[in-house]
Each structure stands twice: as C-alpha cells, then as structure tokens.
N, C-alpha and C positions, 0 to 999 in steps of 0.2 A: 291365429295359430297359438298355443298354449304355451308358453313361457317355459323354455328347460331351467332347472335347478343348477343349469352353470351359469346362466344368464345376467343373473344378479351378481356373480362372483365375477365375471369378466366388466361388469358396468361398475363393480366397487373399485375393483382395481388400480385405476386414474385414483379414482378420491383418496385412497390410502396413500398410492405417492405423492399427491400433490399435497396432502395436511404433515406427510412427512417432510417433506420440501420445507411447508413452512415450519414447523417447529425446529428444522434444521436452520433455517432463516432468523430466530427467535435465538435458538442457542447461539450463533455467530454473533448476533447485534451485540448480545449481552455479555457474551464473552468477551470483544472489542470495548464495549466501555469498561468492563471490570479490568483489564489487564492494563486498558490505557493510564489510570489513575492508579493502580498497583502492578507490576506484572509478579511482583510476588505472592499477590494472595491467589487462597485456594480453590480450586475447580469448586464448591461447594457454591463459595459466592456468585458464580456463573450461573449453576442452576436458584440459588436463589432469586435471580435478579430473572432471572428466563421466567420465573414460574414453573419448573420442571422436576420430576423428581432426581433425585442423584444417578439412582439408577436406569431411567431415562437417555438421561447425559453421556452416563459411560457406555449404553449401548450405540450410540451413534458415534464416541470419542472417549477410547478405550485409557487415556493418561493426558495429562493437560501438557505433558511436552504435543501428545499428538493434535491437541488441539491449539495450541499456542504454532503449532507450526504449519495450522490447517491457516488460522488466519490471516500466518505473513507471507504464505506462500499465493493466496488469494490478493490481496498487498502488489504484491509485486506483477501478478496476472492482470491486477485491475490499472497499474502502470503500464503496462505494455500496451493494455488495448487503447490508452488514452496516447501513447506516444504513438500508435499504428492510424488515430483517427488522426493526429496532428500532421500527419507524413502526407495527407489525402489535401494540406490545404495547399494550393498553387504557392502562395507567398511562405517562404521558409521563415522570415522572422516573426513571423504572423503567427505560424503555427506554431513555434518555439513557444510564444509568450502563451497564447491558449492552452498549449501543453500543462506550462509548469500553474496557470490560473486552476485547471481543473485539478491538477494533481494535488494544489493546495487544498482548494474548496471541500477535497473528498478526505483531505484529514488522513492521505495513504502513507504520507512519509513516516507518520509518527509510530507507526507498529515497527517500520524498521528499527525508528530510535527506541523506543520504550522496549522491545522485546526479542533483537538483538542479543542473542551470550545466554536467553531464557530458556532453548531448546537448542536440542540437537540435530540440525539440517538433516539432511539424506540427499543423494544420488536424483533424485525424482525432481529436484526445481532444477540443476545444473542446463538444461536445454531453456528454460525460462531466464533464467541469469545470464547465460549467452546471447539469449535474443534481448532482453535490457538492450544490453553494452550495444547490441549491434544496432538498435535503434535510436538510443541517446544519441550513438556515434552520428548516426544519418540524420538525427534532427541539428544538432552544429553545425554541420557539415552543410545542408542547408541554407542551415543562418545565418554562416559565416557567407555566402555565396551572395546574398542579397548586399553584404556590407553595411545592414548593420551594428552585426554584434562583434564587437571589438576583439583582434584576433589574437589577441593572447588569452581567451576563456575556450578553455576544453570541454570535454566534455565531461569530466571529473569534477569541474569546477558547479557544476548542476547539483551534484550531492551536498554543496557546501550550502547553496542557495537552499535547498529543500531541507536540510539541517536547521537552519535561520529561523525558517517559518516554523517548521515545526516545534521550536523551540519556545516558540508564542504561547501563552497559553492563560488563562481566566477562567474562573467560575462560569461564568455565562457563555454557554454555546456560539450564541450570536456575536457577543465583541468580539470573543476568541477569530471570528473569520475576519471578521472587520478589521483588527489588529493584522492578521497576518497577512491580508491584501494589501494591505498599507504599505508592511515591511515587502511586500514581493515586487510592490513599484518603486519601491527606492531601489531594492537589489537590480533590479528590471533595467532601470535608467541604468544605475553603474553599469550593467552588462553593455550598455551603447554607449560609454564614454566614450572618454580620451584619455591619454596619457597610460604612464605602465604602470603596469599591476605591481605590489610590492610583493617579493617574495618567488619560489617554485611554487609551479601549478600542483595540484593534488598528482599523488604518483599513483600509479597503478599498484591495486593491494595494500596501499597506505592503510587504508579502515576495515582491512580485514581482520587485526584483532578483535571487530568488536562483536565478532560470530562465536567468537571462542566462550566456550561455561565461565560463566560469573567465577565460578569455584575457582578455578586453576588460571584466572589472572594475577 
C-alpha cells in the first residue's frame, strides 16, 4: 500500500522528542557543571559548554533563574527517588547508609549548597519538599529501630552530614568521590557511636536562610 504524506511526519515525531530530550539532557549536564564551579556566571557559559546556540537555550529556558531552578529542583527529585529506593531495603540501617552513599556519589547535595539564595523557588517543589522531610523522617526512624544509629541523630542532623561531603571537593572528579567516601565513613561511624552529641540538634528552618537572594542577605 502506498505510503500517505502523513506517515513520515507521524514516524519523525518520536525522533524529534527524543534528540530534543537529549539536547535538553546536554543543556542540564552542562549547566550543572558550569553553575557547580560558579553559580554566578552566565547562562552564556552553559550554552558554550552545551555546544548550543544562546538562542537554543533560551527556547527550552527562558532565564537562568529558571533554569538554575530547573536543576535543583531535579536535585531534590533525584533525592527523594533514592531515599524512596532505600525505604524498599528490609534492614533500616542498611538502607540509611546506601541512602546517604548514592546521595553522595551523585554529587546531589552540592546544587543545594552552591545554588541556594541563586534563584527564586516557586509554589511547584513545595509537595517535593514535603515529601523529603517525610522520607528523611522515615529513613531515621527506621534506623533508629534496628539500634544502630545512636539516638540523639535526627533527621536534621542528615543535612549536616551531606553538607561535610559536599564540601569536599578537588580538581579531579575521581579523588573528589574518593575523598568524600572517605569523609562519609568516618561521619557514618560517628552516626553509630557512643556517647552524647555536643550541642542542640539542627532545629527545624535553621537553614532556611539560605533560600533567601544573595542580595538581601
């Protein structure tokens, strides 16, 4: 039977979104390493580093607040699915530590620290931020049940730990992980000590300043 002239338009289709996919896939990479080592410089450097033109950029990410906020809100999505896969292991302190290993290895914390106070949140993560809390909450909660992990660590006490790691950081990709595995089995151990923690646990909205515009701190 003879091929209609919609046929080809319906079989390009797929192809069109999926080379859109990936050049949206290209823009994020490239956007995540330019912001992580400046979150000040400018969307420019993104599409340079992308290979893309400017105006490419902007039609997929109309202002670098929206795309600074596309990647820590992806950030925070890619935290939750790792804390939802950790909830699935039978042993709670098991999962805890797999938890916070993947969370490191993927380099997620560090978009909170680096670009933080860079963009203006929106209404649209607030259901994602809820579900965090309410996951962190249930991974402790967990952990704490096996007797493990020493019971004066909250679940507050996670962001100080992924703060640590994230604060690691080298020229070289690879020590860079190598360092902060390092630092996450010594925090790892303290988390199963003994003895009492110095100080108040992290308070609920303690580090909520650090969402607020660079400007008006």
């Amino acid at each position: 039977m003879p091929k209609t002239s919609d046929e080809p338009q319906d079989k390009a289709l797929p192809g069109r979104k999926a080379q859109a996919a990936r050049n949206d896939g290209i823009i994020l990479d490239a956007a995540r390493a330019v912001f992580l080592a400046d979150a000040g410089a400018p969307i420019s450097a993104v599409a340079e580093r992308a290979g893309v033109g400017i105006s490419a950029l902007y039609r997929r990410y109309p202002s670098k607040d929206v795309l600074l906020r596309t990647l820590c809100y992806d950030g925070l999505r890619r935290y939750n699915a790792e804390a939802e896969a950790a909830l699935e292991d039978s042993d709670g302190w098991r999962g805890l530590v797999g938890f916070l290993e993947r969370v490191v290895d993927a380099d997620v914390h560090s978009l909170t620290v680096r670009l933080a106070g860079a963009f203006t949140p929106d209404d649209s993560i607030v259901p994602d931020v809820q579900r965090s809390g309410e996951l962190t909450t249930e991974l402790v909660r967990r952990a704490h049940a096996t007797g493990r992990l020493r019971s004066e660590v909250t679940d507050l006490d996670l962001g100080l730990v992924l703060d640590a790691c994230a604060a690691v950081s080298t020229p070289e990709p690879e020590r860079t992980t190598q360092l902060r595995r390092r630092v996450l089995s010594l925090l790892v151990d303290g988390m199963a000590g003994v003895g009492e923690l110095p100080g108040p646990a992290p308070q609920p909205g303690e580090f909520a300043w650090r969402w607020q515009p660079r400007t008006s701190r």
